[in-house]
FIGU-883317 format. One record per residue (C-alpha): residue in three letters; x, y, z. Coordinates in Angstrom, 2 decimals, decimal comma, m for minus. Each point is the difference from the previous one (the first is absolute). Example, Ala and Ser with C-alpha at 12.3 -4.5 7.8 and 13.67 -1.06 7.14 Angstrom:
// FIGU-883317
<node zake="ALA" u="12,30" v="m4,50" w="7,80"/>
<node zake="SER" u="1,37" v="3,44" w="m0,66"/>
//
This chain:
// FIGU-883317
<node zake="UNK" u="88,31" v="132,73" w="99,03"/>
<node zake="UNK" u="m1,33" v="m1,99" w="m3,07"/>
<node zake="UNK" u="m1,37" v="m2,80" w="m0,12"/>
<node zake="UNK" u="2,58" v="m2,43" w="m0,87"/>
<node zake="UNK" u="2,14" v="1,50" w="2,84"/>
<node zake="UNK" u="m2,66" v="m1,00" w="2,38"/>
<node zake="UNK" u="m0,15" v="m3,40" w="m1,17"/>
<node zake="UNK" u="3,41" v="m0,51" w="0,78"/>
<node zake="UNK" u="m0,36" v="1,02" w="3,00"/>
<node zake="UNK" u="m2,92" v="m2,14" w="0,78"/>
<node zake="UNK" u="2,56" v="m2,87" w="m1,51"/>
<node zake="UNK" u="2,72" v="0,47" w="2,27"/>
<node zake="UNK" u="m2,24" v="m0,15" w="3,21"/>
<node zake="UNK" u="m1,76" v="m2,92" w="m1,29"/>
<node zake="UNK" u="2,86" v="m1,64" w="m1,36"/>
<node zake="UNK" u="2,32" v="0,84" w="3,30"/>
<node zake="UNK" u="m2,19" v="m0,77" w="1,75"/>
<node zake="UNK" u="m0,34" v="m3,84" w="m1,64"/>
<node zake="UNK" u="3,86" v="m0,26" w="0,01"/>
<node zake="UNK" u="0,31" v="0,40" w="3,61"/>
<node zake="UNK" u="m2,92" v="m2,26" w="1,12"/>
<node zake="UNK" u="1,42" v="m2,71" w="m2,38"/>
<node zake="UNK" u="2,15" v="m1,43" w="2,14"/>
<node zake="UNK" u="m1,76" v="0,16" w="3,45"/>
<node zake="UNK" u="m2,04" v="m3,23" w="m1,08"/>
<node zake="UNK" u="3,62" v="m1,86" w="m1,50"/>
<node zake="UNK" u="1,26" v="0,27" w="3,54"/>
<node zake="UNK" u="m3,25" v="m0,05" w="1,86"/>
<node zake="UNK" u="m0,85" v="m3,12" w="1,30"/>
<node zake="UNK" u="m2,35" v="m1,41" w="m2,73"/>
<node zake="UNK" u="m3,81" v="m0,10" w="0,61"/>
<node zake="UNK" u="0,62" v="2,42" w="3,14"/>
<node zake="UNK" u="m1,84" v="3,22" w="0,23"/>
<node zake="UNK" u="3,23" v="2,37" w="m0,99"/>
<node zake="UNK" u="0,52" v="m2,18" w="m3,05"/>
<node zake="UNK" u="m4,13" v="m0,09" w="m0,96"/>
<node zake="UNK" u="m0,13" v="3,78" w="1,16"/>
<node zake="UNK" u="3,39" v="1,11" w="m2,22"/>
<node zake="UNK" u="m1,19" v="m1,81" w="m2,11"/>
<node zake="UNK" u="m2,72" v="1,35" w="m1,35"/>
<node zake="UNK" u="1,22" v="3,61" w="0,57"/>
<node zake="UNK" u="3,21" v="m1,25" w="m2,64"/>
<node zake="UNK" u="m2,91" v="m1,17" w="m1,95"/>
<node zake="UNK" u="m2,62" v="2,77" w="m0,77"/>
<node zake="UNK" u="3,27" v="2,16" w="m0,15"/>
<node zake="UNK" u="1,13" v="m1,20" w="m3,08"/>
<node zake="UNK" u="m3,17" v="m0,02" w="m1,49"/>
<node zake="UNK" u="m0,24" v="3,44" w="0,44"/>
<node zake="UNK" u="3,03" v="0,32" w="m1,47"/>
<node zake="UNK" u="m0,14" v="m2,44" w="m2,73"/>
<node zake="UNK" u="m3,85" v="2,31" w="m1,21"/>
<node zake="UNK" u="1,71" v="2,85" w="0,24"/>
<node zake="UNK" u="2,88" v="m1,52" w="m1,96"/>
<node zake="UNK" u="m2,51" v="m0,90" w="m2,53"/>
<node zake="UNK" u="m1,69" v="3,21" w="m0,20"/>
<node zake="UNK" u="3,45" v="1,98" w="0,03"/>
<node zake="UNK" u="1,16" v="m2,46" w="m3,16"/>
<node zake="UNK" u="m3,17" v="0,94" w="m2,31"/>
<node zake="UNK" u="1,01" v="3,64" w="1,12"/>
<node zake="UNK" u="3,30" v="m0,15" w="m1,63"/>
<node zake="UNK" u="m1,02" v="m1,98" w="m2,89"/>
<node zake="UNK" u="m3,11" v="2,24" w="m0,75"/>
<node zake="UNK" u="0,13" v="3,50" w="2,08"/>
<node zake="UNK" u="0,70" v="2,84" w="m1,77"/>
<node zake="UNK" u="3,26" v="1,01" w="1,60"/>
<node zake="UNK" u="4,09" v="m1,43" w="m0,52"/>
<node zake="UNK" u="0,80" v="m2,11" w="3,32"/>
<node zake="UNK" u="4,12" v="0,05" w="0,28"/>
<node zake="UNK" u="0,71" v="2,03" w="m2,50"/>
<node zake="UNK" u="4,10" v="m1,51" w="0,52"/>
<node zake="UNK" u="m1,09" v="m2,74" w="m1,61"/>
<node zake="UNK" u="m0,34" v="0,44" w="m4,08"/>
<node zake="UNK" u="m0,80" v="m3,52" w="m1,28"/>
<node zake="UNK" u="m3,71" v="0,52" w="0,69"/>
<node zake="UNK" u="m0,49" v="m3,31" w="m1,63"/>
<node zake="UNK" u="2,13" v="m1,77" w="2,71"/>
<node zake="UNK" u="m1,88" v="2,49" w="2,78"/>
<node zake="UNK" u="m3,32" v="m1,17" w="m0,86"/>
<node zake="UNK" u="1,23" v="m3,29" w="0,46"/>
<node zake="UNK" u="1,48" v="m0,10" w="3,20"/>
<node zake="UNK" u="m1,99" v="2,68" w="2,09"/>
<node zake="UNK" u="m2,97" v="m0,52" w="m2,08"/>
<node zake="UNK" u="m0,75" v="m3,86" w="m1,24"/>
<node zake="UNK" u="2,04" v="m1,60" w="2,44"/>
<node zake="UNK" u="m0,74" v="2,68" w="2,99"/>
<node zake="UNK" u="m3,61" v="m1,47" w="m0,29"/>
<node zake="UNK" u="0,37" v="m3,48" w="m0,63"/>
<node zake="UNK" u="2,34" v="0,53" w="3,83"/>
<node zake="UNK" u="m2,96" v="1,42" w="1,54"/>
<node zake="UNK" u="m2,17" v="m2,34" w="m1,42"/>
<node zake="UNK" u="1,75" v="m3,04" w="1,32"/>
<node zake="UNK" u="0,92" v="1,35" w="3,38"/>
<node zake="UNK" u="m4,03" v="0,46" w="0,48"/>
<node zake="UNK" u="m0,16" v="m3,49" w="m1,36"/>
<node zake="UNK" u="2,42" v="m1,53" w="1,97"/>
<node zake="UNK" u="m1,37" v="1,69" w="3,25"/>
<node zake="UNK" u="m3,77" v="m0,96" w="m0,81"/>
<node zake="UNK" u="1,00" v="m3,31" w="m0,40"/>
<node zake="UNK" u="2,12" v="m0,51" w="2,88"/>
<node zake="UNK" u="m2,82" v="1,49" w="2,05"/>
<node zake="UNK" u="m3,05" v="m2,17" w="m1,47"/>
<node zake="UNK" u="2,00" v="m3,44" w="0,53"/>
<node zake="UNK" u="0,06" v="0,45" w="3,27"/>
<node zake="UNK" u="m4,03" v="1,17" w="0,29"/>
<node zake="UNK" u="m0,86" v="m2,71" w="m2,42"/>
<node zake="UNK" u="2,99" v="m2,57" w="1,53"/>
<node zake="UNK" u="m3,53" v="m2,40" w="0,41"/>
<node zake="UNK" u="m1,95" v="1,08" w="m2,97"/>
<node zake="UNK" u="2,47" v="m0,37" w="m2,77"/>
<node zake="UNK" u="m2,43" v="m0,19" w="m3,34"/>
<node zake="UNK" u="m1,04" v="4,05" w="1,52"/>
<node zake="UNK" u="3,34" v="0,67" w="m1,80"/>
<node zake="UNK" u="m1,94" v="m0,60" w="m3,20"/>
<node zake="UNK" u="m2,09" v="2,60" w="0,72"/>
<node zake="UNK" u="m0,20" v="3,16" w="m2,75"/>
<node zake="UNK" u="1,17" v="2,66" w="2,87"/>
<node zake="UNK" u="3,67" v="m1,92" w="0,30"/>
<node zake="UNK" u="0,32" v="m1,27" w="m3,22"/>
<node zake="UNK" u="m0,48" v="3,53" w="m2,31"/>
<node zake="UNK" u="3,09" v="1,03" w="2,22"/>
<node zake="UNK" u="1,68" v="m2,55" w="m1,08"/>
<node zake="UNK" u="m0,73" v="0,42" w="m3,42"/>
<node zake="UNK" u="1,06" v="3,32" w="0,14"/>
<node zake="UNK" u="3,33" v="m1,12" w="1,20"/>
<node zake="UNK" u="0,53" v="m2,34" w="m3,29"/>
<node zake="UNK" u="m1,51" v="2,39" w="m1,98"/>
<node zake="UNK" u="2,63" v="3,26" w="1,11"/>
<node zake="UNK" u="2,62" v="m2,45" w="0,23"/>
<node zake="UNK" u="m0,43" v="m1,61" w="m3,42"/>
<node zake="UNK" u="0,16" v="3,78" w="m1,92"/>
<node zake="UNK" u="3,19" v="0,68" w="2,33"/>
<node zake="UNK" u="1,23" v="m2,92" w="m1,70"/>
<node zake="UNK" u="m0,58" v="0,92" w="m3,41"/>
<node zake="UNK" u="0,78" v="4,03" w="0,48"/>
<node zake="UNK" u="2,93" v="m1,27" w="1,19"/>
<node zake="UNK" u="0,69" v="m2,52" w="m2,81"/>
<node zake="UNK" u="m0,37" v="2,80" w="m2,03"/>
<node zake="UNK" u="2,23" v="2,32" w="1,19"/>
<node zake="UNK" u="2,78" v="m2,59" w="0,60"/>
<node zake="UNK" u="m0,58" v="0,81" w="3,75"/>
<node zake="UNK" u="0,82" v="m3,59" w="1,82"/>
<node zake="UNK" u="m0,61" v="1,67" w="3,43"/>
<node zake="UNK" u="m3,77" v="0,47" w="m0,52"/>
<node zake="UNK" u="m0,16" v="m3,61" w="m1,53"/>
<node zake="UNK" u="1,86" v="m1,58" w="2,68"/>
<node zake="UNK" u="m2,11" v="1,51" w="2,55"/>
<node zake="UNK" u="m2,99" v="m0,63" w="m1,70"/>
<node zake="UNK" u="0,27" v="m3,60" w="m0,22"/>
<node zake="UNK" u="0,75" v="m0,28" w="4,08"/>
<node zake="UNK" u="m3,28" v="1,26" w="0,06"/>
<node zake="UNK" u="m1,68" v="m2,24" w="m2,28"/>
<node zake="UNK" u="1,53" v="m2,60" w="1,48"/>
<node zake="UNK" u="m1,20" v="1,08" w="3,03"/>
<node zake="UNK" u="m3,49" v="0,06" w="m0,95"/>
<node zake="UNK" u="0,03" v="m3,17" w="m1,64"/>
<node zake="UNK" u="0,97" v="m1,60" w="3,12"/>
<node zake="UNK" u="m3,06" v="1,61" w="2,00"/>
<node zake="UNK" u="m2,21" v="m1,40" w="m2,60"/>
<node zake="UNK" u="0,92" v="m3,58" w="0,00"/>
<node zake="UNK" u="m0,29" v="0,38" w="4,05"/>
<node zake="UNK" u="m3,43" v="1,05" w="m0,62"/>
<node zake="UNK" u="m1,09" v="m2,43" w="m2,71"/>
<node zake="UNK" u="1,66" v="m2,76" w="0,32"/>
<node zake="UNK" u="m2,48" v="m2,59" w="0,95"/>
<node zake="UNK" u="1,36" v="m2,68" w="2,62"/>
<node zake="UNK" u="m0,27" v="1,40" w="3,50"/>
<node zake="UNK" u="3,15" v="1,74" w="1,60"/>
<node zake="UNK" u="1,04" v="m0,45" w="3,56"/>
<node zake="UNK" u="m1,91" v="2,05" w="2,96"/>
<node zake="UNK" u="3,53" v="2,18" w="m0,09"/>
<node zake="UNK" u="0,52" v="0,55" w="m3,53"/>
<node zake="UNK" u="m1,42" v="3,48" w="0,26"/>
<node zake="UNK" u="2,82" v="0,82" w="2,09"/>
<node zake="UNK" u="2,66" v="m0,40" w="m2,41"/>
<node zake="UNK" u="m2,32" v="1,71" w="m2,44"/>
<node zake="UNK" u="m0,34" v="3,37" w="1,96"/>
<node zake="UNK" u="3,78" v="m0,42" w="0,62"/>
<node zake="UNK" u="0,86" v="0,11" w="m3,42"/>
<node zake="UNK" u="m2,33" v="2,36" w="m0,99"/>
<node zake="UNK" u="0,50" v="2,93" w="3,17"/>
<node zake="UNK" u="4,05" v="m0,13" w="m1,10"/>
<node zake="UNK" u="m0,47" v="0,05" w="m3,29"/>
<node zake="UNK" u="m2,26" v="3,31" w="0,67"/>
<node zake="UNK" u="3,32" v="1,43" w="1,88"/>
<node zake="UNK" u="1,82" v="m1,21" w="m2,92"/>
<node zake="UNK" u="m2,19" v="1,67" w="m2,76"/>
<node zake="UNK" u="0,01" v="3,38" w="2,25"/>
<node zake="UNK" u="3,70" v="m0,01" w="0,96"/>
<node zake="UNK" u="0,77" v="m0,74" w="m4,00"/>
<node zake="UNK" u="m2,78" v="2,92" w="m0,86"/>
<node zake="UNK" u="1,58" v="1,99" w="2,90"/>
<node zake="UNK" u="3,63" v="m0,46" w="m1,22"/>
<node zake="UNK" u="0,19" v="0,12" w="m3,94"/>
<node zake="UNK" u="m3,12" v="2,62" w="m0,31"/>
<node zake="UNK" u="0,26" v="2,34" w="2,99"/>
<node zake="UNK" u="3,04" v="0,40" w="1,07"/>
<node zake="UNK" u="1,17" v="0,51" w="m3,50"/>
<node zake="UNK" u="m1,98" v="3,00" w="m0,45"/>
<node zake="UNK" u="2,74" v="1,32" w="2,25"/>
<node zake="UNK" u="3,04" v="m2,33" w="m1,42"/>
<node zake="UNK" u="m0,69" v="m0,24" w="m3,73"/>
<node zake="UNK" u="3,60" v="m1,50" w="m0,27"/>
<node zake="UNK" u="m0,78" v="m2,64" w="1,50"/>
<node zake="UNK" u="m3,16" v="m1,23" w="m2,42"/>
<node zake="UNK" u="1,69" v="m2,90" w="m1,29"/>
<node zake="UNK" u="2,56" v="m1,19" w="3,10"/>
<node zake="UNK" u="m1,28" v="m3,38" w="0,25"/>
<node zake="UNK" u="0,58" v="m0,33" w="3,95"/>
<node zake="UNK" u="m2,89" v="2,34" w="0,46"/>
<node zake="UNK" u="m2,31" v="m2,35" w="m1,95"/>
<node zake="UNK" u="1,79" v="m3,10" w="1,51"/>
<node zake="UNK" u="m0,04" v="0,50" w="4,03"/>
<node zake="UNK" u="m3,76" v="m0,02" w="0,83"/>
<node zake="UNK" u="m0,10" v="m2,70" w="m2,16"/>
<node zake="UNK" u="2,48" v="m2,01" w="1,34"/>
<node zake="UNK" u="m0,84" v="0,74" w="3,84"/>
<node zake="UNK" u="m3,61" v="m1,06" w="m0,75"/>
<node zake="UNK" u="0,35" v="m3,31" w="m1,43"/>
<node zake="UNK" u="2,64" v="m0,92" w="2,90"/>
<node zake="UNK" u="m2,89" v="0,71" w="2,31"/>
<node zake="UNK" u="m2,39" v="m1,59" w="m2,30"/>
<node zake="UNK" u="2,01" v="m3,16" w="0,01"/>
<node zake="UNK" u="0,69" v="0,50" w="3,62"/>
<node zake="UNK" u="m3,57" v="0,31" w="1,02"/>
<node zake="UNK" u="m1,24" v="m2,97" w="m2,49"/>
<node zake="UNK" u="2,63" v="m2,35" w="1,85"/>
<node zake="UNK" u="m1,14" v="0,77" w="3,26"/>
<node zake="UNK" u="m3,96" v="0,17" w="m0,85"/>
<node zake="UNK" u="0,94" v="m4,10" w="m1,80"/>
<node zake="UNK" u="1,67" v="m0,77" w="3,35"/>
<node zake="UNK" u="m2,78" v="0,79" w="2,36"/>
<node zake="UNK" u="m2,09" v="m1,57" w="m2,38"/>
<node zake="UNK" u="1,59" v="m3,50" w="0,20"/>
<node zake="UNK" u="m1,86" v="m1,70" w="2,81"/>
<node zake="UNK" u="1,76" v="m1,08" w="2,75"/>
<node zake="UNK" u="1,83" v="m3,62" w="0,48"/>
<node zake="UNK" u="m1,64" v="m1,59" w="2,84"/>
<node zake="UNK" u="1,84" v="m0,59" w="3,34"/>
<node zake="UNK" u="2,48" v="m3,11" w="m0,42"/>
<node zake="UNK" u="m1,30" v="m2,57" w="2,98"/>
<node zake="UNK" u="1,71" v="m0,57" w="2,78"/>
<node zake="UNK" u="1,40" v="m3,17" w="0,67"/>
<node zake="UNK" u="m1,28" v="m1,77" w="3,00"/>
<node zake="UNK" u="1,82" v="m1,85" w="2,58"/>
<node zake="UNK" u="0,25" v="m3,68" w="0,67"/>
//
């Protein structure tokens, strides 16, 4: 078996194994030990399939042998399953770094700042930004549509972490919210439009396979936000009762 063979490989079971723990914690009660426990398990899956992602990307822009030979445009290969492969991987290990470290820093939010989280996401802008412009290139809107979501994305995190007036003692929440789906979002997309259409090349520009993770994940997104503002909202206090004469 060759090496790239066995990388796949290694990315299915990491990646399946991310899909299916994704949505214990969406129906686990929140904060519970199934949701922290699933959690995590969803989480360090799709980094291990968001490196290998990486590492299987630089392979088929740089190795020596002719991945899916069906396809002829190499020009339009190397964009897809090489430029925008890794930018995918890239931001689903910075979407599930992130979503992990606001919870461990939910207290501590200028750690954030630190070098270790913020060369990751760096390296999101920076992948995302040259999907962009490959895909300008090309004429290739998919990669430039997707590309912005991500630096969008990003942007967001950053203005979490520098803005400087004090966010509520539950903002964190809504943060690892958006950031955990949008890792399920980034993996299902990388999942959908660059895996399964190794096996379905006929379906490499049928936008409903770029669409659906897409639009599942921000109705959860918005979902989730709505009900992390509404626990948020402190209480009305207890109307008096009126007393007798």
């Amino acid at each position: 078996m060759h090496l790239f063979e066995i990388l796949i490989v290694m990315h299915v079971i990491t990646g399946l194994t991310g899909l299916i723990a994704f949505w214990v914690p969406i129906v686990a009660k929140k904060g519970a030990v199934n949701h922290r426990r699933w959690g995590r398990i969803c989480a360090y899956g799709f980094i291990g399939a968001g490196t290998l992602a990486v590492i299987m990307a630089l392979i088929s822009l740089y190795g020596p042998e002719e991945r899916i030979p069906s396809i002829t445009d190499r020009v339009l290969f190397d964009g897809l399953f090489g430029w925008m492969m890794l930018y995918l991987g890239l931001l689903t290990i910075g979407f599930a770094d992130y979503g992990l470290a606001v919870v461990k820093h939910s207290r501590n939010r200028e750690a954030l700042r630190e070098a270790r989280y913020q060369i990751v996401i760096a390296a999101v802008l920076v992948s995302a930004a040259y999907c962009f412009w490959y895909g300008f290139h090309i004429g290739e809107m998919l990669m430039m549509a997707v590309a912005v979501l991500g630096i969008a994305a990003m942007s967001i995190q950053e203005l979490f972490i520098w803005r400087k007036s004090s966010p509520s003692r539950k903002a964190y929440v809504g943060e690892h919210f958006r950031a955990l789906i949008g890792m399920g979002i980034s993996a299902y997309t990388a999942f959908m439009s660059v895996g399964l259409i190794r096996y379905i090349p006929e379906h490499v520009f049928n936008p409903l396979v770029w669409a659906l993770p897409s639009t599942v994940g921000v109705a959860l997104i918005i979902g989730f936000s709505l009900q992390a503002k509404r626990q948020a909202q402190p209480k009305a206090p207890p109307k008096p009762q009126p007393t007798s004469a």
